[in-house]
C-alpha positions as CSV (number, residue, x, y, z in Angstrom):
1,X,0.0,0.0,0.0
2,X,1.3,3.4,-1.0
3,X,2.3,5.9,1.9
4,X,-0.7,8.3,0.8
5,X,-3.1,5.9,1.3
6,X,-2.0,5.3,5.0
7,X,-4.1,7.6,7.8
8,X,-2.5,10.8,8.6
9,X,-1.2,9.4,11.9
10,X,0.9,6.2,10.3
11,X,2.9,8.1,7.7
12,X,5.4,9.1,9.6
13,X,6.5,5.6,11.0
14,X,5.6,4.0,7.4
15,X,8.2,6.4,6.1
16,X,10.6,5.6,8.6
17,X,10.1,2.1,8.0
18,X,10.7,2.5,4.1
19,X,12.9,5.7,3.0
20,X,15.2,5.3,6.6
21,X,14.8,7.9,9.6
22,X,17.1,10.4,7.8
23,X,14.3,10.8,5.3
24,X,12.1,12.3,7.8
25,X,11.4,15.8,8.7
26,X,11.7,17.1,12.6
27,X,8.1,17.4,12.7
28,X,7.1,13.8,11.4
29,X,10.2,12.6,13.9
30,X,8.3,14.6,16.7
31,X,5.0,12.9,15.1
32,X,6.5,9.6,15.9
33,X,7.5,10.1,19.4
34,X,3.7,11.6,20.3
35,X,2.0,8.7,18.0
36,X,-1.2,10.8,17.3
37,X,-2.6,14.6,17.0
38,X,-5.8,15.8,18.3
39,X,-10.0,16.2,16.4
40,X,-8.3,19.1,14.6
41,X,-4.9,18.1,13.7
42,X,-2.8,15.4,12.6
43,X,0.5,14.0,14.5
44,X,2.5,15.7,12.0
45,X,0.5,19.4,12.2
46,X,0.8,19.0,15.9
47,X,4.7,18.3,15.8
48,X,5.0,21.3,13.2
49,X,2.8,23.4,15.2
50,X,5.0,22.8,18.6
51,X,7.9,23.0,17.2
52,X,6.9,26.5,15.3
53,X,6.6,28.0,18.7
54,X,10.4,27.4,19.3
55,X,11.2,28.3,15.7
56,X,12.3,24.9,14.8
57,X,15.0,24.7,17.6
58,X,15.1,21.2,19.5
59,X,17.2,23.1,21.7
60,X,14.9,25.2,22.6
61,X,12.2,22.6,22.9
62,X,14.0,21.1,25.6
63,X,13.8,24.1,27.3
64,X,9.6,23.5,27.8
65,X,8.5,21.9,31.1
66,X,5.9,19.6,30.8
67,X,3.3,21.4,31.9
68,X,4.6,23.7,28.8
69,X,3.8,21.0,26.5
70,X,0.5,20.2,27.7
71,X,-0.4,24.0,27.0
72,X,-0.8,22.6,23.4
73,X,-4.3,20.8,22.8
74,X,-4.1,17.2,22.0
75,X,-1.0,16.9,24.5
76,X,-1.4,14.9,27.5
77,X,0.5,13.9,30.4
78,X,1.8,11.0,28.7
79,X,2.8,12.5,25.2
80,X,4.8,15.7,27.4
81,X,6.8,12.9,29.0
82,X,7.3,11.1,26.0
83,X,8.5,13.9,24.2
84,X,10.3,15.6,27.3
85,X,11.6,11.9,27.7
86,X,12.9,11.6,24.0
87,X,14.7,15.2,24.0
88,X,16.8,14.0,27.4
89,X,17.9,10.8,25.4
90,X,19.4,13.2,23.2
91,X,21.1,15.6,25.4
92,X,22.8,12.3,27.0
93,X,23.8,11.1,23.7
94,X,25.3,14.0,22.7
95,X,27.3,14.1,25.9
96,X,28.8,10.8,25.7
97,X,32.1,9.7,23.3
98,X,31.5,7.2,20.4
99,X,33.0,4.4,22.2
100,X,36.3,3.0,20.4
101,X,35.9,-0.2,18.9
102,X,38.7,-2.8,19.9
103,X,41.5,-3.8,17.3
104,X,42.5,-7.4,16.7
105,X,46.0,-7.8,15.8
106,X,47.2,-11.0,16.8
107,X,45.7,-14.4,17.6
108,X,46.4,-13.4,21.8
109,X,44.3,-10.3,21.5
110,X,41.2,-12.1,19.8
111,X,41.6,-14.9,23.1
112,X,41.5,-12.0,25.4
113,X,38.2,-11.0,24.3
114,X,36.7,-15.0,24.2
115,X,38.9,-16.4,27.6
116,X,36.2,-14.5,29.8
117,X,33.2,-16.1,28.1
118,X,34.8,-19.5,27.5
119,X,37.7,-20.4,29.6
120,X,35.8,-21.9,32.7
121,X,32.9,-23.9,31.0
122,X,31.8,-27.3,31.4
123,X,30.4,-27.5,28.1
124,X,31.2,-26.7,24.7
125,X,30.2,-23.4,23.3
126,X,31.1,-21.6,19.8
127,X,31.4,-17.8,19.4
128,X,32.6,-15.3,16.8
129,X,33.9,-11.7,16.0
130,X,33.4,-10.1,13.8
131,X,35.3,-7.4,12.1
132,X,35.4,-4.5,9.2
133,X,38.1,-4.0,6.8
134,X,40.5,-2.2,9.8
135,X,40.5,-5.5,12.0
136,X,38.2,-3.4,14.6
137,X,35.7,-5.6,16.3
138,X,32.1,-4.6,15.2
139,X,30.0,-7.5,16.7
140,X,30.8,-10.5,18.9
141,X,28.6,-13.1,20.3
142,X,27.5,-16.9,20.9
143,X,26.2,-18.6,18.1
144,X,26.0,-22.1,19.8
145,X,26.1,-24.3,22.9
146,X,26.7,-27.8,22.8
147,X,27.3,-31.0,24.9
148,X,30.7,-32.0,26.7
149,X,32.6,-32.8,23.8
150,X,31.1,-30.9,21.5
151,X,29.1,-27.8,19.7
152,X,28.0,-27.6,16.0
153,X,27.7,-24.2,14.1
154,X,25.3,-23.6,11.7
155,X,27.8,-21.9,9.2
156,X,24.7,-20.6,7.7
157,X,23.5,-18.7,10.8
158,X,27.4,-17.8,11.0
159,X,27.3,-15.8,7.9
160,X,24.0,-14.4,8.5
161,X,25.5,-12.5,10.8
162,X,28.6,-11.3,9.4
163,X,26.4,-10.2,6.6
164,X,24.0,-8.5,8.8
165,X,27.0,-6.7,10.1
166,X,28.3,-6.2,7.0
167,X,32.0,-7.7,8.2
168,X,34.6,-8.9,5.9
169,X,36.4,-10.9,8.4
170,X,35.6,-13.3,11.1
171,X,37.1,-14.8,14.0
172,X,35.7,-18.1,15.6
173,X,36.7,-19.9,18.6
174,X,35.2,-23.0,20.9
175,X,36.2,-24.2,23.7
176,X,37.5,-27.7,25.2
177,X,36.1,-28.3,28.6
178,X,38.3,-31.1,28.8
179,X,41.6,-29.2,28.5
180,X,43.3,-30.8,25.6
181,X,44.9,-28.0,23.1
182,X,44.4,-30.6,20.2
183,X,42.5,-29.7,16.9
184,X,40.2,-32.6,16.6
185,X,39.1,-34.0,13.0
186,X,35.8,-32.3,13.4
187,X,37.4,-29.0,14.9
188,X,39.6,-29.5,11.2
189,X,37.1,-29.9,9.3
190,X,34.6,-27.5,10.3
191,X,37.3,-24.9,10.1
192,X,38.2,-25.8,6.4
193,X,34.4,-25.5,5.5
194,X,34.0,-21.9,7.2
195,X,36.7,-21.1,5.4
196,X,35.9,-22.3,1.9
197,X,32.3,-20.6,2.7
198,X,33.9,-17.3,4.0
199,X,35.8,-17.6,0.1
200,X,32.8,-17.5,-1.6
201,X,31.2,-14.8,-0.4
202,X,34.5,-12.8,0.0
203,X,34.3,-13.1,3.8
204,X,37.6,-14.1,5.2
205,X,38.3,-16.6,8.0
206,X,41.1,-14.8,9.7
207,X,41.4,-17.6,13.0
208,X,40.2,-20.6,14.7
209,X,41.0,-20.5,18.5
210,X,40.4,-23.4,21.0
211,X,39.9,-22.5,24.4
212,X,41.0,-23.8,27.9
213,X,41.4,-22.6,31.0
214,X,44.4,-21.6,30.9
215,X,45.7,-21.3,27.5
216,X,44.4,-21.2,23.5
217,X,45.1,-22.8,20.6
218,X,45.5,-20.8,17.0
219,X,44.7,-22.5,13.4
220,X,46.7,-19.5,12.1
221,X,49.8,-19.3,14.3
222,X,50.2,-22.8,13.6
223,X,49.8,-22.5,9.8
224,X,46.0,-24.8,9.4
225,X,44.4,-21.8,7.5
C-alpha cells in the first residue's frame, strides 16, 4: 500500500520504515514520538505546530517543562513525558564519546576478548567476532552451545551474521572443557568448510581459536588456514 493511502497518523512511521529515519522531517520525527494529534490536527501538524513555537529549535524545545507542552491541545500527560523523555535521550547522547571499537592484531588479542566467556565452562560453546576492513571488532557473540565434547555451528547462521554486520572478516573460537589443546578431526574440518564458505562470499576466516582454561590454541599461528 502506497504511503498516501495510510491515515494521517501512520505516515510518519511508514516512512521511517521504508525511506530510513534520515528521510524524515523534525516534525514527522516529533509525530512519531507523540504517536497521534488531536480532532483538529494530525500528529505531524501537531509536531510542526510545537515545534513553530520554538522556531524549529530542538534546543529550545528542551527548554519547555511539561506542563509547557501540555499547553498545546491534544498533549497529555503521557505524550509531554514522552517527548520531554525523547529530547533527554538526546542531550545524554550527545554528551557521551563514540565508544572505540577494539582492534585485533594478533591471535592473543582475539583470546583475550573469548577467555572470559569461555575459559571456565563445562560444556562446549562456539562464538565469533566479527570485524570490518581495519581488523576493529564490530559484533561478537555466541552462536551455539553444545554437549561435553562438543558444539555444532550452523555456518549458515554464522554468515547471516557477518552479513547482517556487514563484516569482511571473522574470528571463531570453541572451547574444550576437557583441557586438551588438540585440533580434533571435526574441529579441522569444520574450520576448512568456514573457510571455503567465508571464500565464496568474500568473507575471510582470519582464525580458529580453542579454548582452555588456561591457554588457546590458534589454526593461524600454527599454519591450518
Amino acid at each position: 500500500m502506497s504511503i498516501k493511502f495510510l491515515a494521517e497518523d501512520d505516515r510518519p512511521r511508514e516512512k521511517f520504515l521504508l525511506k530510513g529515519k534520515s528521510s524524515l522531517s523534525d516534525s514527522e520525527l516529533l509525530a512519531i514520538i507523540m504517536g497521534s494529534g488531536n480532532k483538529d490536527e494530525t500528529a505531524v501538524e501537531l509536531a510542526r505546530r510545537i515545534l513553530g513555537s520554538v522556531d524549529n529549535n530542538w534546543n529550545q524545545l528542551s527548554l519547555l517543562s511539561v506542563k509547557d507542552l501540555m499547553k498545546f491541545k491534544g498533549v497529555g500527560e503521557v505524550k509531554a513525558i514522552s517527548i520531554a523523555a525523547a529530547l533527554e535521550i538526546g542531550r545524554r547522547r550527545a554528551g557521551q564519546e563514540v565508544p572505540e571499537k577494539p582492534v585485533i592484531s594478533s591471535s592473543r588479542t582475539a583470546y583475550e576478548i573469548f577467555r572470559n566467556h569461555l575459559s571456565d565452562l563445562r560444556t562446549e560453546e562456539f562464538w565469533a567476532i566479527f570485524l570490518n576492513r581495519s581488523n576493529k571488532v564490530i559484533h561478537f557473540t555466541q552462536l551455539t552451545q553444545g554437549g561435553i565434547n562438543q558444539s555444532i555451528v550452523d555456518i549458515r547462521v554464522l554468515f547471516k551474521t557477518a552479513l547482517d554486520h556487514f563484516s569482511t572478516g571473522i574470528i571463531i573460537a570453541h572451547n574444550h572443557p576437557s583441557g586438551s589443546l588438540q585440533p580434533s578431526r571435526e574441529d579441522i574440518e569444520i574450520t576448512r568448510k568456514i573457510k571455503t564458505a567465508g571464500e565464496t562470499m568474500n568473507i575471510q576466516l582470519l582464525d580458529h581459536l580453542i579454548i582452555t582454561q588456561n591457554s588457546y590454541f590458534s589454526f593461524s599461528d600454527d599454519g591450518l588456514l
